[in-house]
N, C-alpha and C positions, 0 to 999 in steps of 0.2 A: 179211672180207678183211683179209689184213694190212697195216702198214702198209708203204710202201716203206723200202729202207736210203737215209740221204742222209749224203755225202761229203761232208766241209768240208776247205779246207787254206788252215791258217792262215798268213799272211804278216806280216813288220812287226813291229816291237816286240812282240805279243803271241808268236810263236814267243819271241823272243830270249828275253823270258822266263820264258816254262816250260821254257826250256833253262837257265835259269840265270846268261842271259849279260849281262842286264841288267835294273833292276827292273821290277815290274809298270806298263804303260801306260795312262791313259786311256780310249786307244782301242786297240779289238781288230779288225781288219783279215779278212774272209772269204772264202773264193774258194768258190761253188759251180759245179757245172758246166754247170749247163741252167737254164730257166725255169723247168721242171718240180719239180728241187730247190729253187729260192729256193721255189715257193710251198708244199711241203712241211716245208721250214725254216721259213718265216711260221709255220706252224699251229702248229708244237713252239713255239715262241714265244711264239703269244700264248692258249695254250691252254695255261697251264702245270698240268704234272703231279707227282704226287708226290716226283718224282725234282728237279724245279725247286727245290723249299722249302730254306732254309734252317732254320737251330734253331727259329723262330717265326715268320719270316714268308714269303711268297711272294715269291719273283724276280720280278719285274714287269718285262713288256720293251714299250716305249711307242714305236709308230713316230714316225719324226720328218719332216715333210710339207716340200720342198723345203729339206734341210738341204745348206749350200754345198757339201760334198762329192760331191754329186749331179751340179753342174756343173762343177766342179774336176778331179775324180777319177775321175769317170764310175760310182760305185755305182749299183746299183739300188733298193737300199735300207738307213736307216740307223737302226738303234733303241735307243734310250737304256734301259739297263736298271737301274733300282730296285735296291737292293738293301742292305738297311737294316743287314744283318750287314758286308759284306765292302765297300761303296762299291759308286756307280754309274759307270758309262763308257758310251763310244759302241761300239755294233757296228755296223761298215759292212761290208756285204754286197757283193759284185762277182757277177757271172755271166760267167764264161770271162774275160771282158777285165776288165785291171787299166790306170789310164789312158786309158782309150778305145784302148786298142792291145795293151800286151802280153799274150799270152794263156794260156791254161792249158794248154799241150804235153801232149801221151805222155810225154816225156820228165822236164818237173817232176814229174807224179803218180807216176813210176814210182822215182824219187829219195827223195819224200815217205816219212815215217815216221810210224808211229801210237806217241803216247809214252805208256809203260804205264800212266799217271794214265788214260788211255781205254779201256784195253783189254777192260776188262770191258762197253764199252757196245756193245748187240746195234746198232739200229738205226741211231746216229747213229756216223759213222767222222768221228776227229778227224786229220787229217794234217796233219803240220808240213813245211813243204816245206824244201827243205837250204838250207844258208848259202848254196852257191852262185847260188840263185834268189834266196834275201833279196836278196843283192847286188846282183844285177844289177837287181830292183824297187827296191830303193832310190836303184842309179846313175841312173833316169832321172827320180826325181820332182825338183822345183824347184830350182833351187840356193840359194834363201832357205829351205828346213828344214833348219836346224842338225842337230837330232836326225839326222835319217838321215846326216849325216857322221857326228854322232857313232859312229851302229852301224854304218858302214860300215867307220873306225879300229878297232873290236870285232873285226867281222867278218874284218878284215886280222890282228888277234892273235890269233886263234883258227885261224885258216890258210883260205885258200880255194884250191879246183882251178881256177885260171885258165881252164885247158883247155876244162871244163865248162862255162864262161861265157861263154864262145866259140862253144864248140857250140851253144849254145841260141840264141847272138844269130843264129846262121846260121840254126836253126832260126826263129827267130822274123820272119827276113829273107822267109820265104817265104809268112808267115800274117799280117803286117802288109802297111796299104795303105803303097807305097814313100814316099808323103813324110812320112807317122806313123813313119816305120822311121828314114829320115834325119835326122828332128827330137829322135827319143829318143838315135842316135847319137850327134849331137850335142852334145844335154845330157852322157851318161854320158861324152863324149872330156873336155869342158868340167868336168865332176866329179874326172874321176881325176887331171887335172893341179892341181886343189887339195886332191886329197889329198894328192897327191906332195910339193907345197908343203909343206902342213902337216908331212908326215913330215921332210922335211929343214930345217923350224925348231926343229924337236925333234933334230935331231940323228941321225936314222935313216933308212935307207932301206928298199924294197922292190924285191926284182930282181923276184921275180913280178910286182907291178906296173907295173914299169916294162916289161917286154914286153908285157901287156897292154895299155898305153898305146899302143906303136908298133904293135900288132897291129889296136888299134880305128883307126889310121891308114890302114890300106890298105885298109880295108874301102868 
């Protein structure tokens, strides 16, 4: 029996950078889509194959047993991986919901791109979901993680489809419970107005964002 294909799409710093838009992360951020995939993902994991190895030694992926992110974040699971050539980081794992709320839409996946470093891989499909989704996962985490302003400013110089950001928060208006919907609102209205900040101590503005802002107003 073969085995199944399992889908990842990757969010967070680790997209950014295999796009190039900023350097390698720590941690690497995973969205699967079902149950079914995380425990199918486990086994590729911790059942490494030859395709795992590096020059000499083996990838070693070590789960990590109530790690804060689990409560924080809402992962499913988060595993520190070995790796004696290239350094170790976190992989945290999500199923459908990112936050205990935002989720994995028709519309993200259908967005998402497989970048040609993966293309050749049969089984495991690597999708980077588009800036405009980083975005909007980025507007709702903490307002105490510097870094995600930081790639948020990235993400504003590289250009984003407001539009799209829009549409999805509608979308995602219907598949979140109402007061998880109002509370990330919140944050992401709470965010954009200290990016706005930030941009006009610099000396620069954003018209795209700034109708974004009055848009997240009437919602």
């Amino acid at each position: 029996m073969s085995s199944p294909e399992i889908r990842l799409y990757l969010i967070g710093g680790g997209n950014l950078a295999l796009r190039g838009i900023k350097p390698a992360t720590v941690d690497v951020d995973v969205i699967v889509e079902s149950l079914g995939g995380l425990r199918h993902f486990e086994e590729v994991l911790t059942n490494p194959s030859p395709e795992l190895r590096t020059s000499k030694d083996l990838v070693i992926y070590v789960k990590v047993v109530e790690h804060e992110y689990q409560k924080k974040l809402g992962t499913y699971s988060v595993y520190k991986k070995l790796d004696s050539k290239f350094g170790d980081f976190n992989l945290d794992i999500f199923v459908r919901r990112v936050l205990k709320g935002i989720t994995l839409t028709e519309g993200i996946m259908k967005r998402a791109l497989v970048p040609t470093e993966f293309k050749g891989l049969e089984k495991l499909k690597v999708h980077l979901v588009s800036l405009e989704d980083i975005f909007l996962f980025k507007g709702v985490t903490s307002m105490g993680r510097s870094k995600d302003i930081d790639d948020i400013l990235r993400l504003l110089e590289m250009g984003v489809d407001f539009d799209v950001i829009l549409d999805e928060i509608k979308v995602q208006e219907e598949v979140i419970e109402l007061e998880r919907f109002e509370q990330f609102i919140g944050i992401l209205f709470e965010k954009m107005l200290s990016i706005q900040k930030i941009l006009e101590e610099r000396g620069l503005r954003s018209s795209g964002l700034n109708k974004f802002i009055n848009s997240l107003q009437k919602l």
